[in-house]
PDB file of N, CA, C and O in Angstrom, chain B, residues numbered from 101:
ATOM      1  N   UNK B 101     123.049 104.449  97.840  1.00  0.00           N
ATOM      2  CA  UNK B 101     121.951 105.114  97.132  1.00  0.00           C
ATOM      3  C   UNK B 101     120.622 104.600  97.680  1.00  0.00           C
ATOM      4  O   UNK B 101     120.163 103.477  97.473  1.00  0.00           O
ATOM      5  N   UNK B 102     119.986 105.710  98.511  1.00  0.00           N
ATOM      6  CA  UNK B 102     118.791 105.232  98.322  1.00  0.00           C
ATOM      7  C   UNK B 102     117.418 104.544  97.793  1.00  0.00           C
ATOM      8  O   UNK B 102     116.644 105.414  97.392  1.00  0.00           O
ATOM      9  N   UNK B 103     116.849 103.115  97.667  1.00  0.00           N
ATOM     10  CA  UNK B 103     115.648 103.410  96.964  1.00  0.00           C
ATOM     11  C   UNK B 103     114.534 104.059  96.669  1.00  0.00           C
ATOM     12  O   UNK B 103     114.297 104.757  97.655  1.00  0.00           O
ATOM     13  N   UNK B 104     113.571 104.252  95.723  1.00  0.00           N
ATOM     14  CA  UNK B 104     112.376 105.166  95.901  1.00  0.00           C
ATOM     15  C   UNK B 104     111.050 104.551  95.495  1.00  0.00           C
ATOM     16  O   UNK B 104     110.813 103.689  94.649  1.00  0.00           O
ATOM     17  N   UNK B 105     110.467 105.032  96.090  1.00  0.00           N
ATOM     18  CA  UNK B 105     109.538 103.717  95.380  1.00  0.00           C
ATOM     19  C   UNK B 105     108.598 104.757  94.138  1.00  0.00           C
ATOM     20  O   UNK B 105     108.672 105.982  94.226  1.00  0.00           O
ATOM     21  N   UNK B 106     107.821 104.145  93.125  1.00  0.00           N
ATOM     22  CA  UNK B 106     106.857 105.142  92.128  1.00  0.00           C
ATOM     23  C   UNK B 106     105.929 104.265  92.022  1.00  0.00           C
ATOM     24  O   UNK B 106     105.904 103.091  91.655  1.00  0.00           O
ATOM     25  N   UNK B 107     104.797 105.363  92.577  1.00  0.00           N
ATOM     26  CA  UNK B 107     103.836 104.564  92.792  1.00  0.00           C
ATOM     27  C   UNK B 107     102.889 104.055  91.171  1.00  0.00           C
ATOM     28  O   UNK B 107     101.725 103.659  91.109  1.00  0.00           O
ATOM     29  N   UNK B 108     103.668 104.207  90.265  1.00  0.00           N
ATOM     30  CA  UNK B 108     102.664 104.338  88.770  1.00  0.00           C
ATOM     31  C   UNK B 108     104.163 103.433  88.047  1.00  0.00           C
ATOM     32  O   UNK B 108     105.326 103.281  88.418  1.00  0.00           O
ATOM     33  N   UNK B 109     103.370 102.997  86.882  1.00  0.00           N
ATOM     34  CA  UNK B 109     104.603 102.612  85.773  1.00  0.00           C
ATOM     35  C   UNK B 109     104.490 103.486  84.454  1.00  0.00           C
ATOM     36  O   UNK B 109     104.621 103.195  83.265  1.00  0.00           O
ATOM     37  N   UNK B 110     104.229 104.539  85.046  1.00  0.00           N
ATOM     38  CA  UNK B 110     104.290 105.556  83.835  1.00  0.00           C
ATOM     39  C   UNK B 110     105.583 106.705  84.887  1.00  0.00           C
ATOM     40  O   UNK B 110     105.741 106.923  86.089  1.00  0.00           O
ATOM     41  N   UNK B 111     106.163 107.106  83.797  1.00  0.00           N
ATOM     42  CA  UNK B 111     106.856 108.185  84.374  1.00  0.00           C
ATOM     43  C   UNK B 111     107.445 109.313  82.775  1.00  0.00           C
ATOM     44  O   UNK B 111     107.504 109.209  81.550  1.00  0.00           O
ATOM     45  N   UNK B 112     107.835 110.550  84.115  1.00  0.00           N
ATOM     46  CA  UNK B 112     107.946 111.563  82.065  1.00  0.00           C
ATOM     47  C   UNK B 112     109.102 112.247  83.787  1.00  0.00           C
ATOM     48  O   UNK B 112     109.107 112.043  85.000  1.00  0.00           O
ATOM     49  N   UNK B 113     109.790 112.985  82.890  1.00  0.00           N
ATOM     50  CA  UNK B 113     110.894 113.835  83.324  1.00  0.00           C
ATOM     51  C   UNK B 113     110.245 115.475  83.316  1.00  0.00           C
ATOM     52  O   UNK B 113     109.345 115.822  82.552  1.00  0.00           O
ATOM     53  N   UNK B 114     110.770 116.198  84.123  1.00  0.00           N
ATOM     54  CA  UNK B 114     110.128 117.371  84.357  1.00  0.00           C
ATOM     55  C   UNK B 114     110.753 118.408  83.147  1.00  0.00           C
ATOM     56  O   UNK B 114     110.298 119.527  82.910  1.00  0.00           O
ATOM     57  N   UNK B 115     111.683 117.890  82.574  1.00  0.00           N
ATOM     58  CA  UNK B 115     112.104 118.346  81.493  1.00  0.00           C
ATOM     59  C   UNK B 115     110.694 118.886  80.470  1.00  0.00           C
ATOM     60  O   UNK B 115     110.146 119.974  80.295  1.00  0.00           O
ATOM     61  N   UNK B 116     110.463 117.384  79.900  1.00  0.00           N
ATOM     62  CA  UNK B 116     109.394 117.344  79.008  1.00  0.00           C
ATOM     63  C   UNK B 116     107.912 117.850  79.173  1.00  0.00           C
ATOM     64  O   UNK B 116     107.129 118.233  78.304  1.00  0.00           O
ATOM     65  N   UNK B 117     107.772 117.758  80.349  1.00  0.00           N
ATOM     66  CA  UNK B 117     106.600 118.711  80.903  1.00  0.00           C
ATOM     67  C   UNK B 117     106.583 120.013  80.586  1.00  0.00           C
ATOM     68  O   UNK B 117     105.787 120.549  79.815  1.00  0.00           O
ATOM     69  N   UNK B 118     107.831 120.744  81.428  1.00  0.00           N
ATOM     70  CA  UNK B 118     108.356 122.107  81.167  1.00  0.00           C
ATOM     71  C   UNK B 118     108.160 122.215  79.230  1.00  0.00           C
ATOM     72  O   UNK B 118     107.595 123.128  78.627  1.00  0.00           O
ATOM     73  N   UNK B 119     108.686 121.238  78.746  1.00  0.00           N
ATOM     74  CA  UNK B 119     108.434 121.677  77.057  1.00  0.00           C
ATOM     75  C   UNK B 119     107.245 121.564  76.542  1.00  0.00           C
ATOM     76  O   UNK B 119     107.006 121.981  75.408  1.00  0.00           O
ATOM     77  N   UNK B 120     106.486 121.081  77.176  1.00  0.00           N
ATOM     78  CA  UNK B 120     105.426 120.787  76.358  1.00  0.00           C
ATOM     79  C   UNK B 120     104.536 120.410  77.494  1.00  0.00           C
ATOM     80  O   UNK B 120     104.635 119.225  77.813  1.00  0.00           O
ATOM     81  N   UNK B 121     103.446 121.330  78.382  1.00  0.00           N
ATOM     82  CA  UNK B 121     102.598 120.776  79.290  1.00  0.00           C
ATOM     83  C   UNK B 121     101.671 119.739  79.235  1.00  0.00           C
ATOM     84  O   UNK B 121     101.543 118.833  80.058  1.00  0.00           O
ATOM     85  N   UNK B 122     100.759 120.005  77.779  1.00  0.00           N
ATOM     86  CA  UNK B 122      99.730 119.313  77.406  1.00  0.00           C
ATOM     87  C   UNK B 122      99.983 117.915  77.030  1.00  0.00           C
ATOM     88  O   UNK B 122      99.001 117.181  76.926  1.00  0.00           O
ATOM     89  N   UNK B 123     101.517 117.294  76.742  1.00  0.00           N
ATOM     90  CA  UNK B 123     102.030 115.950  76.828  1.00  0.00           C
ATOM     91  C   UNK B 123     101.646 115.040  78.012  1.00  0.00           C
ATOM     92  O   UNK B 123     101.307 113.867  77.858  1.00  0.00           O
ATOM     93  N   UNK B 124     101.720 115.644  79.169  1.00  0.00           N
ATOM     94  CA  UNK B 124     101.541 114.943  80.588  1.00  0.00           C
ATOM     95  C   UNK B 124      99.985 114.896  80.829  1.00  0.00           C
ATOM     96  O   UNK B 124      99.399 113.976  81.399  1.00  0.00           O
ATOM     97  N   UNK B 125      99.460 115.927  80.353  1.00  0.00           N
ATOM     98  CA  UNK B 125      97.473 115.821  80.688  1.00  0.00           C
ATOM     99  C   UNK B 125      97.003 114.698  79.590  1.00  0.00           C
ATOM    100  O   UNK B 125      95.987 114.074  79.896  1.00  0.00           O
ATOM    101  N   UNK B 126      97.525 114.429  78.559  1.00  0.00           N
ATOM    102  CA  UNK B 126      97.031 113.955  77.372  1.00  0.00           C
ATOM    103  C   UNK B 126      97.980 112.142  78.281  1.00  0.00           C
ATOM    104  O   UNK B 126      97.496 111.016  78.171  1.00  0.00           O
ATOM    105  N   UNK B 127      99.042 112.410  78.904  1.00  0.00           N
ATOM    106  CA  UNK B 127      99.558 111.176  78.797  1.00  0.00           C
ATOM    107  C   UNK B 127      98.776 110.696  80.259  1.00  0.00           C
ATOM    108  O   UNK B 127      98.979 109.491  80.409  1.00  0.00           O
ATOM    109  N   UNK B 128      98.088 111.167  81.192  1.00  0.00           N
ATOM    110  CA  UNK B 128      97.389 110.960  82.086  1.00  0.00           C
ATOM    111  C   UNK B 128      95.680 110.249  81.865  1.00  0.00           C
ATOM    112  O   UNK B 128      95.021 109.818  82.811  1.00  0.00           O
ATOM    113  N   UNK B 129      95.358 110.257  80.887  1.00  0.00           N
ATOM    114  CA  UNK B 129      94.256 109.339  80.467  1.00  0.00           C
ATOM    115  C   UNK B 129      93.768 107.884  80.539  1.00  0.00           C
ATOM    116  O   UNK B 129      92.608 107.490  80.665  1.00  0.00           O
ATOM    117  N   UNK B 130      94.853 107.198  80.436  1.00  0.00           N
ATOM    118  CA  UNK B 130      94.910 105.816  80.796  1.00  0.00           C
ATOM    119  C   UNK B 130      95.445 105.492  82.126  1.00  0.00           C
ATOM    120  O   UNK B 130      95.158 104.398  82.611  1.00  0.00           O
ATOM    121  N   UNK B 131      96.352 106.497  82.914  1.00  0.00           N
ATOM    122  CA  UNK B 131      97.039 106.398  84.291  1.00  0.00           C
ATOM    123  C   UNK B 131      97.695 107.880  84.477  1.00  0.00           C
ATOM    124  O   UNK B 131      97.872 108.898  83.809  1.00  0.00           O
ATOM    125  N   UNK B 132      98.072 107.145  86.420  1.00  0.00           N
ATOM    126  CA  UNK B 132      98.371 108.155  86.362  1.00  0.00           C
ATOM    127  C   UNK B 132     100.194 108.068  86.088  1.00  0.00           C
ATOM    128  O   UNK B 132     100.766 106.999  85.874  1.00  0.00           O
ATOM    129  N   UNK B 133     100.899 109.406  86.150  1.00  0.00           N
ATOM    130  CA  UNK B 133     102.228 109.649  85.573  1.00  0.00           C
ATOM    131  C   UNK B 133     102.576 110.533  86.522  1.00  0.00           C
ATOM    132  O   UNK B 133     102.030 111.484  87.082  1.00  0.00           O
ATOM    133  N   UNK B 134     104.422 109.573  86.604  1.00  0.00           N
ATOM    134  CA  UNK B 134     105.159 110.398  88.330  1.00  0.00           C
ATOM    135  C   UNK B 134     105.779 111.322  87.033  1.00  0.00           C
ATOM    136  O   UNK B 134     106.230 110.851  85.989  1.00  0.00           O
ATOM    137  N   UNK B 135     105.703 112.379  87.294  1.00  0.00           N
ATOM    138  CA  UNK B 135     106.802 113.371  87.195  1.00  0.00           C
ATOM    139  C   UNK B 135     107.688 113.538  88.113  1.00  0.00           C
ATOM    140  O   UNK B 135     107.516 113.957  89.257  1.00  0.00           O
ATOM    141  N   UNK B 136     109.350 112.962  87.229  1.00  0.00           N
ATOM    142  CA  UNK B 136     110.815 113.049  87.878  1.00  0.00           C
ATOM    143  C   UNK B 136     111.282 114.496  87.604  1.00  0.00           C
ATOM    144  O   UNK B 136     111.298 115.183  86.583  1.00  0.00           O
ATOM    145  N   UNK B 137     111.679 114.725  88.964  1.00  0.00           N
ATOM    146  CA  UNK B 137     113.190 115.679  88.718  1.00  0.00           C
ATOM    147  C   UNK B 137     114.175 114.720  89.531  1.00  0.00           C
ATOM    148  O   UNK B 137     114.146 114.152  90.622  1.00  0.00           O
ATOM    149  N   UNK B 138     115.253 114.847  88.225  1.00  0.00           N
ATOM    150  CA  UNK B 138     116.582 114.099  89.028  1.00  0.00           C
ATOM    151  C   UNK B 138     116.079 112.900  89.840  1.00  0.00           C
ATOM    152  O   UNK B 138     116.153 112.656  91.044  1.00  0.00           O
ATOM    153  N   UNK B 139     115.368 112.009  88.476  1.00  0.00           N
ATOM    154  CA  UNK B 139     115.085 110.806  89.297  1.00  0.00           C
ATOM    155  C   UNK B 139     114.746 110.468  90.550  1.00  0.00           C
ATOM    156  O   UNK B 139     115.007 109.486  91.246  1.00  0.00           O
ATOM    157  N   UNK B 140     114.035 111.579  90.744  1.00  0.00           N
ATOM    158  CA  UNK B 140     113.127 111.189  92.061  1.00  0.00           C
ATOM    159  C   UNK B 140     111.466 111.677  91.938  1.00  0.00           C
ATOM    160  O   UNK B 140     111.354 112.796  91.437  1.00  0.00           O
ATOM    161  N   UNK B 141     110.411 111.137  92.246  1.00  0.00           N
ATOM    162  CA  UNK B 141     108.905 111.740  92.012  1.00  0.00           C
ATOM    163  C   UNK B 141     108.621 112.943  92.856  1.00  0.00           C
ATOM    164  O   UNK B 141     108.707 113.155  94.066  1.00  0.00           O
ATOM    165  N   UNK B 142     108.192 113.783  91.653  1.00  0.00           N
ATOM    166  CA  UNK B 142     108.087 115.450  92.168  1.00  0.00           C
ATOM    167  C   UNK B 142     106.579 115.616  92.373  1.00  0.00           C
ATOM    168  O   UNK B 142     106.062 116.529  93.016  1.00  0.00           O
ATOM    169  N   UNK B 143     105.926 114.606  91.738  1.00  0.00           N
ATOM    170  CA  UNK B 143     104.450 114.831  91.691  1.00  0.00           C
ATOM    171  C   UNK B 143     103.855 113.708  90.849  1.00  0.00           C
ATOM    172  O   UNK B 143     104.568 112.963  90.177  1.00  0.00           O
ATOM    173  N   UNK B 144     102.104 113.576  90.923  1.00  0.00           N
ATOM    174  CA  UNK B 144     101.740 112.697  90.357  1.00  0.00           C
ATOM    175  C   UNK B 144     100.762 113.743  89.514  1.00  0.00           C
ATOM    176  O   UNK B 144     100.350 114.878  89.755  1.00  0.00           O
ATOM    177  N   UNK B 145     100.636 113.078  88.722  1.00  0.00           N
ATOM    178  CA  UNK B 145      99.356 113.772  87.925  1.00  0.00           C
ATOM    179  C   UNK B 145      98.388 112.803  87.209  1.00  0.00           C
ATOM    180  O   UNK B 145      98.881 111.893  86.543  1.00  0.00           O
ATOM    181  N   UNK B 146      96.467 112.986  87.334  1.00  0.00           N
ATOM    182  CA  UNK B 146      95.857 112.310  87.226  1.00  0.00           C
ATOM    183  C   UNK B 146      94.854 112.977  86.388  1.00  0.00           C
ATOM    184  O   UNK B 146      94.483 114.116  86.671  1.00  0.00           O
ATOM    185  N   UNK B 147      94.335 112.264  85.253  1.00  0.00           N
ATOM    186  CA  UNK B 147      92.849 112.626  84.924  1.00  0.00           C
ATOM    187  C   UNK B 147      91.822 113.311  85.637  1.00  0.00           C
ATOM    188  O   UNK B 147      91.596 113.326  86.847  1.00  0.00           O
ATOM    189  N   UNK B 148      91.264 113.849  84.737  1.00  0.00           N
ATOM    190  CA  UNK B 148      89.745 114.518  86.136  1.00  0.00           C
ATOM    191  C   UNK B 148      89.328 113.310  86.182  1.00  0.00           C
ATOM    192  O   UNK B 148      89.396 112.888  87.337  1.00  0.00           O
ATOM    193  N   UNK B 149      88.912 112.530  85.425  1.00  0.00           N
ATOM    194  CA  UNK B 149      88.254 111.264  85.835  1.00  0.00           C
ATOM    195  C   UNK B 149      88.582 110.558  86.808  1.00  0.00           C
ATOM    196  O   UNK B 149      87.781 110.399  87.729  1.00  0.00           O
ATOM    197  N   UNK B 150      89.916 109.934  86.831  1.00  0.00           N
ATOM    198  CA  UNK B 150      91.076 109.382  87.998  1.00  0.00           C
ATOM    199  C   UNK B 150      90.871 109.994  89.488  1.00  0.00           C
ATOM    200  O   UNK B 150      90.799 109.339  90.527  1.00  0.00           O
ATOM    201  N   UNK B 151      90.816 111.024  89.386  1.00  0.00           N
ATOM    202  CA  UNK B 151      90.849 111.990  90.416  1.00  0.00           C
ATOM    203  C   UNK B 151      89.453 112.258  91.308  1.00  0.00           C
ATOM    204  O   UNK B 151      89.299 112.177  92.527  1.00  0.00           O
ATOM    205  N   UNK B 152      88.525 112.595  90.295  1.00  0.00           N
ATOM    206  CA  UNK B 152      87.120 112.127  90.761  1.00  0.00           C
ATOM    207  C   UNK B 152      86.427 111.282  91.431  1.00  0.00           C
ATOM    208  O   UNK B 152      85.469 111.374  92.199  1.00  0.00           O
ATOM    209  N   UNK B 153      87.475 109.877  90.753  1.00  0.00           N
ATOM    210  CA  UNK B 153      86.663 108.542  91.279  1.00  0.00           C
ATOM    211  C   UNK B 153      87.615 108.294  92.683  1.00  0.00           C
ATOM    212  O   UNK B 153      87.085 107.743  93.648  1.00  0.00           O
ATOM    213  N   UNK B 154      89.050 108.730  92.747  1.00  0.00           N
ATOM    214  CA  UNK B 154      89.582 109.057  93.715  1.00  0.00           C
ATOM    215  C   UNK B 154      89.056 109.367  94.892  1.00  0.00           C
ATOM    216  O   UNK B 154      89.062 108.686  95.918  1.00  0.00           O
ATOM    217  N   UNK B 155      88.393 110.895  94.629  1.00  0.00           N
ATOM    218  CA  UNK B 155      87.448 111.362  95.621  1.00  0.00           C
ATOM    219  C   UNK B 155      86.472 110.868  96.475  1.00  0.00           C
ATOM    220  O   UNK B 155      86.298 110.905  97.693  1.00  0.00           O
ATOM    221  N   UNK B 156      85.639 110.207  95.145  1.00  0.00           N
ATOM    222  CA  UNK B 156      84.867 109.329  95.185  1.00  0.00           C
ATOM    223  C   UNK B 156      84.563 107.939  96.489  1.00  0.00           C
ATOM    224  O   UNK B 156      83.584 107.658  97.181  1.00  0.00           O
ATOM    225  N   UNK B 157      85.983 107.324  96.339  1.00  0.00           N
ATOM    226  CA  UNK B 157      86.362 106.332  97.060  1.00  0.00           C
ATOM    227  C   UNK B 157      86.723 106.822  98.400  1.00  0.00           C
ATOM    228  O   UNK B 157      86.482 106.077  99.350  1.00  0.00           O
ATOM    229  N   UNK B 158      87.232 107.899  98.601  1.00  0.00           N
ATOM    230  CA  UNK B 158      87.785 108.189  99.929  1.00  0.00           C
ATOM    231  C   UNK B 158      86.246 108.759 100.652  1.00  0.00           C
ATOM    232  O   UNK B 158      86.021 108.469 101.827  1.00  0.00           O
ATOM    233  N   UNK B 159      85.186 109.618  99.811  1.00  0.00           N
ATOM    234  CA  UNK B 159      84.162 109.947 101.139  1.00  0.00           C
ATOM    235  C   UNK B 159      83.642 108.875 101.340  1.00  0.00           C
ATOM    236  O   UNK B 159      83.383 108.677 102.527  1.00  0.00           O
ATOM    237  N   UNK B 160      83.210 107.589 100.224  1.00  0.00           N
ATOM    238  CA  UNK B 160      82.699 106.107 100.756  1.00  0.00           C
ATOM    239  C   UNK B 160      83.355 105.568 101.875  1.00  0.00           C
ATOM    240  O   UNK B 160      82.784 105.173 102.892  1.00  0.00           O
ATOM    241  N   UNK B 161      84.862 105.556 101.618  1.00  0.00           N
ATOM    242  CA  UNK B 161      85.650 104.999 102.943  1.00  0.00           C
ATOM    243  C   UNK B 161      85.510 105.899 104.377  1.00  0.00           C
ATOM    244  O   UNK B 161      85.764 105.547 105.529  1.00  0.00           O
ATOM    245  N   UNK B 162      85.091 106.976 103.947  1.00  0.00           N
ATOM    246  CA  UNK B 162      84.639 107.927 105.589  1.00  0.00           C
ATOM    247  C   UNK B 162      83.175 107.599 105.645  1.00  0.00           C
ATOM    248  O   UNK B 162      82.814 107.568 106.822  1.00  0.00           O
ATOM    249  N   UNK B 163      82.107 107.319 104.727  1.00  0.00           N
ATOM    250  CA  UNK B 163      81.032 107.156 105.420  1.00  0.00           C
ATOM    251  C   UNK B 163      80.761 105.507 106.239  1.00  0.00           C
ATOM    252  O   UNK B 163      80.098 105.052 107.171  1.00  0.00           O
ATOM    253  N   UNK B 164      81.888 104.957 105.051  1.00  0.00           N
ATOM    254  CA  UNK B 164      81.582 103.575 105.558  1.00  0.00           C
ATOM    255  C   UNK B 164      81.762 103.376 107.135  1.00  0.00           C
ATOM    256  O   UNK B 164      81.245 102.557 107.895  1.00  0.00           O
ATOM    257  N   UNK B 165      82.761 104.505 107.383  1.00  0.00           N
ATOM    258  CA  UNK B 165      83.762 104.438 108.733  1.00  0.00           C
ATOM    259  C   UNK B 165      82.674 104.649 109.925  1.00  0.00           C
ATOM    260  O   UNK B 165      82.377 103.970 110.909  1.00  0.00           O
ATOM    261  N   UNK B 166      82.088 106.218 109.268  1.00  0.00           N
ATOM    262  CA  UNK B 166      80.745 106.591 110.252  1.00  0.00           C
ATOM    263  C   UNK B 166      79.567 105.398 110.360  1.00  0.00           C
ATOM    264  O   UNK B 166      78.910 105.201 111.383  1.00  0.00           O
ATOM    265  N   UNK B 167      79.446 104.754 109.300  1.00  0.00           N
ATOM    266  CA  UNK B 167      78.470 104.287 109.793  1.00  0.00           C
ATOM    267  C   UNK B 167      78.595 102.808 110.660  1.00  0.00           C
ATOM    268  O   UNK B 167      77.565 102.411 111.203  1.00  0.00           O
ATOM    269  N   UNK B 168      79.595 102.155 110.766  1.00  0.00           N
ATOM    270  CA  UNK B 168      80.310 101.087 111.830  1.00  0.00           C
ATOM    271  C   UNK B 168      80.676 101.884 113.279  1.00  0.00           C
ATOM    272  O   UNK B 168      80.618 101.405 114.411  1.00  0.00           O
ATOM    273  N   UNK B 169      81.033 103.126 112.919  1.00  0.00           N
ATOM    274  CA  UNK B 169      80.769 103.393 114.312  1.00  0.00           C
ATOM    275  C   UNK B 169      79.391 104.318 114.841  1.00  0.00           C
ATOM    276  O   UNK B 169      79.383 104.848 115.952  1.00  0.00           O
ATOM    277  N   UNK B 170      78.549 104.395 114.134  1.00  0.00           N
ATOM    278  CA  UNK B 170      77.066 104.697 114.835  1.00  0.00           C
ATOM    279  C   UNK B 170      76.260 103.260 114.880  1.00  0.00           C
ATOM    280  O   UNK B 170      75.225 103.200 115.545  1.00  0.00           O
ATOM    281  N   UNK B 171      76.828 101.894 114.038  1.00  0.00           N
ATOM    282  CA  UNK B 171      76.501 100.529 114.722  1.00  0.00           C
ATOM    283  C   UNK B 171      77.025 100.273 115.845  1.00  0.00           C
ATOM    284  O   UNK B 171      76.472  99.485 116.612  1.00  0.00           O
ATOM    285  N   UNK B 172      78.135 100.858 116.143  1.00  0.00           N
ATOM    286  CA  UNK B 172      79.017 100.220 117.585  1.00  0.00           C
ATOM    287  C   UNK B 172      79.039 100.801 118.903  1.00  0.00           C
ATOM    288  O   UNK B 172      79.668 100.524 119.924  1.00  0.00           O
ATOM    289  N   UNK B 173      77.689 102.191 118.439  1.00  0.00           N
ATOM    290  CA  UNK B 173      77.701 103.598 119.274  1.00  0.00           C
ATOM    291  C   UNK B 173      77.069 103.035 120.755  1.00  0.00           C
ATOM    292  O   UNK B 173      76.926 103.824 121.689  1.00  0.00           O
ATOM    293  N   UNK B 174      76.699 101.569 120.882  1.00  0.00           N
ATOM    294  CA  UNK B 174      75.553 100.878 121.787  1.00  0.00           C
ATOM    295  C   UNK B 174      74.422 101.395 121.757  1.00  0.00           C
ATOM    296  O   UNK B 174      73.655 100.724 122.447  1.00  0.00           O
ATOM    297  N   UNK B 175      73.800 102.497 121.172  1.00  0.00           N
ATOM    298  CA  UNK B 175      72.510 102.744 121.035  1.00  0.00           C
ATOM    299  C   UNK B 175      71.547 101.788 120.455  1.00  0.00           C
ATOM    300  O   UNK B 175      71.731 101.169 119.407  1.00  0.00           O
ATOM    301  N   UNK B 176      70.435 101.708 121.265  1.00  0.00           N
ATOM    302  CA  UNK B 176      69.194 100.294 120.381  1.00  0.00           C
ATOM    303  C   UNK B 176      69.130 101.046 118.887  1.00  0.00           C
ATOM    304  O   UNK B 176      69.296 102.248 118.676  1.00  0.00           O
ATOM    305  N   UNK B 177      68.833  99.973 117.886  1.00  0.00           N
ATOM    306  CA  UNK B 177      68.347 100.509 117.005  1.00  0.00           C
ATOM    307  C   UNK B 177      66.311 100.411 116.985  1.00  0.00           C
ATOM    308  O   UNK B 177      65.471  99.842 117.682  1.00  0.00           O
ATOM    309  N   UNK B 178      66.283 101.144 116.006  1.00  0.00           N
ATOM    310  CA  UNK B 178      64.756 101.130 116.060  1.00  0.00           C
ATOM    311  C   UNK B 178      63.840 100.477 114.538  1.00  0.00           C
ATOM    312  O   UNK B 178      64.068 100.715 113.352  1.00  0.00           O
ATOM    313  N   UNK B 179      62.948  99.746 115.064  1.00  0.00           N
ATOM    314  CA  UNK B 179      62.443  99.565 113.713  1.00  0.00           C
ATOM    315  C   UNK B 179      61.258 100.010 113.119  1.00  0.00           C
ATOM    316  O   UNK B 179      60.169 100.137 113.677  1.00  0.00           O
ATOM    317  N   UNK B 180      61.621 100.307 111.601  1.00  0.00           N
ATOM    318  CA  UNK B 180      60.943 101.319 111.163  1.00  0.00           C
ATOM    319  C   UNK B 180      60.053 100.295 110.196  1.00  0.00           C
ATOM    320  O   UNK B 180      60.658  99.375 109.646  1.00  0.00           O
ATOM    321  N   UNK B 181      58.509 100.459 109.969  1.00  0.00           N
ATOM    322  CA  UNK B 181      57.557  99.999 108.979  1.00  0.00           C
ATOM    323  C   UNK B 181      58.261 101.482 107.696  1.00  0.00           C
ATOM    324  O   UNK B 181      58.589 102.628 108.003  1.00  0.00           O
ATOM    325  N   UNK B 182      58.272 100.707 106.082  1.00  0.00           N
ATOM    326  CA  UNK B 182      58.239 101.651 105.263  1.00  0.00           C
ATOM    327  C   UNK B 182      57.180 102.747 104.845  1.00  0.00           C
ATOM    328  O   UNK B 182      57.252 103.898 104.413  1.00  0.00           O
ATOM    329  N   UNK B 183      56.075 101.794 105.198  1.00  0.00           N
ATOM    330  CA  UNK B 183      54.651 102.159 104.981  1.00  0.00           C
ATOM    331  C   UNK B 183      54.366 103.276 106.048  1.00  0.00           C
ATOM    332  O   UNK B 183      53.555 104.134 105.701  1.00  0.00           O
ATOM    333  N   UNK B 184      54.907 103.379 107.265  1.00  0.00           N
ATOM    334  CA  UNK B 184      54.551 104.427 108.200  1.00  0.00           C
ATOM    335  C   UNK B 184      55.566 105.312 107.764  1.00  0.00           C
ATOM    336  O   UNK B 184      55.905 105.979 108.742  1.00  0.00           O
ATOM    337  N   UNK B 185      56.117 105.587 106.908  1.00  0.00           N
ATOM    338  CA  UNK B 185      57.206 106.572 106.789  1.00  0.00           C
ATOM    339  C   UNK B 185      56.240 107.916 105.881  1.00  0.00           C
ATOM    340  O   UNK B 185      56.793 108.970 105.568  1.00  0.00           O
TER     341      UNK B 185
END
């Protein structure tokens, strides 16, 4: 038998979803929750909030990315007075 890994310690069965949707959005507030079929993760489901700050984190991690490599681009940098701006 294979292992699986879940990435959350919340989990609900796709059963209970199917019965009742608004159980899994309401149980997604504090974390997020793997939805199993047949004991394996079919999906995750997250808060708008969760999900947002999600977002959030990943364009920081792309700008952070751009901007180490327009430091590493070898171009001089230039210096700027605030006052002449």
């Amino acid at each position: 038998m294979a292992t699986i890994e879940i990435l959350t310690d919340r989990i609900m069965p796709i059963s209970d979803v199917k019965k009742n949707p608004m159980s899994l959005a309401e149980s997604t507030k504090e974390k997020a929750v793997a939805v199993l079929n047949r004991n394996k993760p079919v999906m995750y489901c997250l808060s708008p909030e969760a999900f947002e700050s999600m977002l959030d984190q990943i364009e920081d991690a792309k700008l952070a990315k751009l901007a180490l490599e327009r430091l590493n681009d070898g171009q001089k940098s230039v210096s700027v007075d605030l006052d002449e701006l």
